[in-house]
N, C-alpha and C positions, 0 to 999 in steps of 0.2 A: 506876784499872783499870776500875771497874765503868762510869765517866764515861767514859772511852773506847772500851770496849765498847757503851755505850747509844748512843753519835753513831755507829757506827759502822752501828749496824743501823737505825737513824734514816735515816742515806743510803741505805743500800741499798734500804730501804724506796723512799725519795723516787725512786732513780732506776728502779727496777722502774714505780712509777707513772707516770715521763716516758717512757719506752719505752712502756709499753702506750697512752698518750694520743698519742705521736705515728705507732704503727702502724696507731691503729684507725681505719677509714675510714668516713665517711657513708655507711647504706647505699641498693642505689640503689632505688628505686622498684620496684614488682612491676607491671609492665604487664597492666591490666585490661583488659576487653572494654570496659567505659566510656572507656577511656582512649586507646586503640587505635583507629587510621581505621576507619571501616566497608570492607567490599572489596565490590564489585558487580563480579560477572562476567557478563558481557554478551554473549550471542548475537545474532549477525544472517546475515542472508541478501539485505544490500544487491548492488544489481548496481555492477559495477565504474564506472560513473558517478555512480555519489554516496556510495560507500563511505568515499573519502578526506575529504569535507566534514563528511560525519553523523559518523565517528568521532574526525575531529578533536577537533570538535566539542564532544565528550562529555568529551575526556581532557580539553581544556580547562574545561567544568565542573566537574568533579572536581578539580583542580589548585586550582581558584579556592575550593571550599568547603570542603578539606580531607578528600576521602574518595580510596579508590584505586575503579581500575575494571580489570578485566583482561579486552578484549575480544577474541571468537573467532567467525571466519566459520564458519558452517555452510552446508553445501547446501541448497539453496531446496527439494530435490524431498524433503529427509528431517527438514526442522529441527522440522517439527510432531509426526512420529512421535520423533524427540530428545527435545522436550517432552511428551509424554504418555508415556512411558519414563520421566523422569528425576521430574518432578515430583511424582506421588505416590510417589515410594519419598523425598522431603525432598533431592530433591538437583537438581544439575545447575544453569543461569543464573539470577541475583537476575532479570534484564531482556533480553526477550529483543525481538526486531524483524525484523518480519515485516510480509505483507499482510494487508488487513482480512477475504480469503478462508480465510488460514490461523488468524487470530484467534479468527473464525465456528465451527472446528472446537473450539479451546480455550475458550472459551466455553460449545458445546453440551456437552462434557465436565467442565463447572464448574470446570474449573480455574486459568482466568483469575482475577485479583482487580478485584474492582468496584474503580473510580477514582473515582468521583462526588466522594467526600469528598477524593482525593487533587489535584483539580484546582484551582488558585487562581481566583476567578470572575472576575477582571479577564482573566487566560487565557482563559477557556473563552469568553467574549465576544466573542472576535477572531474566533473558528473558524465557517463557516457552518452553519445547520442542517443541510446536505446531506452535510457534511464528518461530521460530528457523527454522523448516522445511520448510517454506515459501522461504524463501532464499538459502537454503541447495541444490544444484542443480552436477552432475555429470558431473568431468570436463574430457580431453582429457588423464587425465594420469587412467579416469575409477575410480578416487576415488572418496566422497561426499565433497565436500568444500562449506564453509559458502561466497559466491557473496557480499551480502548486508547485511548493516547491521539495525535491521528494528527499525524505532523509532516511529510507531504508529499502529496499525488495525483497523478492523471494520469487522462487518460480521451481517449478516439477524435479525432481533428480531422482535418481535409484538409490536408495540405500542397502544394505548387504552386510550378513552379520561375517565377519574374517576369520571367523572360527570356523567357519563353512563351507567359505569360496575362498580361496587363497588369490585369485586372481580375478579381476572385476570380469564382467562381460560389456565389453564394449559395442559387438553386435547386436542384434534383436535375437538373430537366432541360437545366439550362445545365451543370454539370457533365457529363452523359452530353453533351449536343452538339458539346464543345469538345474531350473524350474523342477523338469519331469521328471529327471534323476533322483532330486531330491523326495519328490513325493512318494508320503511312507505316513498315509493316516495314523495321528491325527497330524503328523507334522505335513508342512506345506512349503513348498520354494517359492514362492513368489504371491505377493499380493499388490491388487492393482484393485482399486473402488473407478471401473469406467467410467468418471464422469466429464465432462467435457473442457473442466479447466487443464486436467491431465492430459487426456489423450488428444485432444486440439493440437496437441505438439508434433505429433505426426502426419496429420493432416497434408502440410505442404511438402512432406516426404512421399507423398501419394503423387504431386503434382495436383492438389485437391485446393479449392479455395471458394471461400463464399463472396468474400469482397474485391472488387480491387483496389489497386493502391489508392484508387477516385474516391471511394464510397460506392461503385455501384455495384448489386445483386449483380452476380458471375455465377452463383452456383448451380446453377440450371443451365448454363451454355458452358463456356470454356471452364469452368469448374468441374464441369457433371462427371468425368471421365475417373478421376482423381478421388473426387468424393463419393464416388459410388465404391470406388473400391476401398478407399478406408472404412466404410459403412459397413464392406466386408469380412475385413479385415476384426474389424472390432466384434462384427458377430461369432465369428469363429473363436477370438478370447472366450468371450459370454460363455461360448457354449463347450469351454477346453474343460473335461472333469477332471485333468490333473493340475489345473491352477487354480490359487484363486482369485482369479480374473476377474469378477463379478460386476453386473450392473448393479450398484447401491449397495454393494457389499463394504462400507467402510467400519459397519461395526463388528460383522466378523472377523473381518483384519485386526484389529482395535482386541478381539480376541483371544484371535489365535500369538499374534504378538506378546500378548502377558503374560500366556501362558505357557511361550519359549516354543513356538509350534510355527513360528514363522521363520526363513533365513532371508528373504527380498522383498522390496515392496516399493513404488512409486512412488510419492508422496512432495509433498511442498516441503522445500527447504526450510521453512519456519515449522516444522514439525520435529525439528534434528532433536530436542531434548527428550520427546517420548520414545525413540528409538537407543538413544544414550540410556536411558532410565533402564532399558531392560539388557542390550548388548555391551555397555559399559565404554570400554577403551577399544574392543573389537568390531565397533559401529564405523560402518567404509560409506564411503558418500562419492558418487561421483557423476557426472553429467549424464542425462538418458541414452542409452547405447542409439547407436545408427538403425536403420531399419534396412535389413539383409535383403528384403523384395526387391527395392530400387537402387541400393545404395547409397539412401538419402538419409543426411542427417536429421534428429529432434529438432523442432524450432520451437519453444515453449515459448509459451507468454507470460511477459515479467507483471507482478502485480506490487504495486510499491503502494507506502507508508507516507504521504504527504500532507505539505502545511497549504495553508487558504488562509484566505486574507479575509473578513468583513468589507466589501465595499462602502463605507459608510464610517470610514476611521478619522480619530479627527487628527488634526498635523499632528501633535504632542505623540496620540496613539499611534500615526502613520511611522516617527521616526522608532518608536519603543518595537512596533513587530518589523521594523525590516532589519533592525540591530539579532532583533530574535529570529528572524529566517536566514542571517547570514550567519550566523552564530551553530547554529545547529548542522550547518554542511562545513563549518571550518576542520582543520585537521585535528584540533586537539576533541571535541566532541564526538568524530566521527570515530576516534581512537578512544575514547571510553564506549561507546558503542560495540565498538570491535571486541573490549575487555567484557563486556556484557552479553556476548551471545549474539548481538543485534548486527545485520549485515549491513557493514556500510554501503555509500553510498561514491563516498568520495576515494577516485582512483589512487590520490596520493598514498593512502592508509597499507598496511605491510601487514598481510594474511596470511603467511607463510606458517607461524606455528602454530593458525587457527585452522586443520584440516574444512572443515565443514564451510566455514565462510571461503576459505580458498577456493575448493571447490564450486561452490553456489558459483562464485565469481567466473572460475575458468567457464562454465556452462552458461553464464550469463555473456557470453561472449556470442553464443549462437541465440539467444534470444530477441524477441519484436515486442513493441508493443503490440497490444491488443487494437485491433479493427475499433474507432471510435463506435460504430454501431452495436457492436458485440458485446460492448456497456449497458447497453440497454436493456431493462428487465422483459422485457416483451420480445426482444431480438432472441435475447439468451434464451427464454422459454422454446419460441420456435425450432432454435436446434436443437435444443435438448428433447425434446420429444422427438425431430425427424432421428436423431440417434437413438432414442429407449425403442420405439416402433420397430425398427430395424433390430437390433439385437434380442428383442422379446418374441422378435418373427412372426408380427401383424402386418407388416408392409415389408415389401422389396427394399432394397434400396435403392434403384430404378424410382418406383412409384412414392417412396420416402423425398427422393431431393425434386424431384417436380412437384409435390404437396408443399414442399417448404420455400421454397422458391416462389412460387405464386404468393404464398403468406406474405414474404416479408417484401417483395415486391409492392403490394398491397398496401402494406403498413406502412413503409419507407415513402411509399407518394402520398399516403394520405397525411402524414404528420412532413412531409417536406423538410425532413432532416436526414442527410446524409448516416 
């Protein structure tokens, strides 16, 4: 009895033990922040011709290294006031992508994160000094730190339909002659919208300048000589009735263009597809002719496509975007970029059966960055009004660069920013 009561509770034991051993499950893992993809969310304000390339792009980085990216177009006219909003309160894009004008703002407000140390130096090699400058901005500790890092430019060229001109003009004044020739209303040789990202490229072709290499207003003393006569210069386009030369004439161009009424025309190299749209395979591109009065070369100002950092990344996010800022200048991205239309950035890449990025390239050879102050939407106002004055024939150009000069004189000591 006592024997069969003991086996009894013997089993019961045993099979209480197999039940519990066969319900109880390995447990699963607690997903850490170590353990968990990084997530970069990503701002831009690409224009719809290289959004689809650059984004690709990126989700295929991410894909490949194992982090996620969650990217969001912002508007070009608000994405810097988005970031200056969002980033000091610790929030808003790990990465964000913009121009090297909007950069300049995030920057002067230190909010950008220095990249020096985030760039791999076989990277940073490819990129030209001039490219490089564009990004290169003066931080709080007074030294030069690389803000952005740039994965595309663009800057002024002449385009020229070859069915027209057989032979580019390389000078200024073969340009204007071929202009005059051609004009035969409604058709037009030449279009130029005078605005100041264009024609600033002449400017040091005058011997003309606002800044020096310091930061300081010059354009009222050793500038004045130079600037007065581009100021000139640019009135006499305004007021040529055989070109169309025009101050804010970009929509009659835009016009006359469509309606095959155009054969030249100035224009940003990131424009090459609307000129392709209409001239096809006889669309000529080639750096801005010289300027005949001096025999001074174009010096355009390069305007690039770069990345920013979030100052405020955590390690995990710090190693996923510098994997994604070295990623984006390597060779093989820089060469689907190049299959895209999109102008690289990096030297290595081979333009040669790409006319238009070839080109851009050879003429980015003469090109500067922009005057860090020239960034400025208050700076920029001020010359562009001593220019519309001047060619609308309200003021001298004499009485235009001493008005403007006192302004930004003004401005520049009262904000104590270079």
């Amino acid at each position: 009895m006592t024997t069969t009561r003991g086996w009894r509770q013997f089993l019961i034991c045993l099979w209480v033990m197999v039940a519990v051993a066969c319900t109880t499950q390995v447990p699963t893992p607690v997903v850490t922040q170590s353990t968990a993809p990084a997530t970069l969310v990503v701002w831009h304000a690409l224009s719809s011709t290289t959004e689809y390339a650059v984004t690709e792009r990126i989700q295929h980085i991410a894909e490949q290294h194992g982090f996620v990216v969650v990217i969001q177009k912002m508007p070009a006219t608000t994405i810097v006031r988005d970031v200056l909003t969002a980033w000091p309160q610790a929030r808003g894009a790990h990465v964000v992508i913009l121009n090297n004008a909007q950069l300049a703002q995030l920057a002067s407000a230190e909010l950008a994160l220095p990249l020096d140390s985030l760039i791999d130096p076989n990277n940073r090699s490819t990129l030209a000094d001039n490219v490089l400058d564009t990004v290169t901005f003066r931080g709080s500790d007074q030294r030069n730190h690389v803000y952005g890092v740039p994965i595309s430019y663009a800057l002024p060229v002449l385009y020229y339909n070859m069915r027209n001109v057989l032979s580019a003009p390389r000078q200024s004044d073969d340009l204007f002659g071929i202009a005059h020739s051609l004009y035969a209303p409604p058709q037009w040789g030449l279009g130029i919208d005078l605005t100041f990202d264009t024609m600033v490229s002449y400017l040091a072709a005058f011997n003309g300048q606002i800044f020096s290499p310091q930061g300081d207003v010059v354009l009222g003393s050793s500038g004045r000589t130079g600037s007065e006569a581009w100021l000139t210069w640019l009135a006499g386009l305004n007021a040529d009735p055989q070109m169309l030369t025009k101050l804010h004439a970009v929509f009659t161009i835009e016009r006359a263009l469509a309606s095959g009424n155009l054969t030249m025309a100035m224009d940003s190299s990131a424009q090459y597809v609307t000129y392709q749209q209409v001239w096809g395979e006889a669309t000529g591109v080639i750096g801005l002719p010289d300027l005949s009065l001096t025999a001074g070369a174009a010096q355009p100002y390069l305007q690039t496509t770069v990345v920013t950092l979030n100052p405020r990344l955590s390690a995990q996010e710090s190693v996923a975007a510098r994997v994604l800022l070295n990623e984006l200048i390597n060779l093989e991205s820089q060469q689907q970029f190049r299959d895209a239309g999109i102008q690289p950035v990096n030297q290595l890449v081979d333009v040669q059966n790409t006319p238009i990025l070839q080109a851009t390239q050879q003429a980015a050879a003469q090109a500067v960055a922009p005057p860090v102050a020239i960034l400025r939407a208050d700076v920029y106002a001020i010359v562009r009004t001593m220019m519309t004055q001047v060619m609308i024939g309200t003021q001298t150009p004499a009485d235009a660069v001493t008005l403007a000069d006192q302004q930004l004189r003004q401005l520049l000591v009262e904000s104590d920013t270079p």
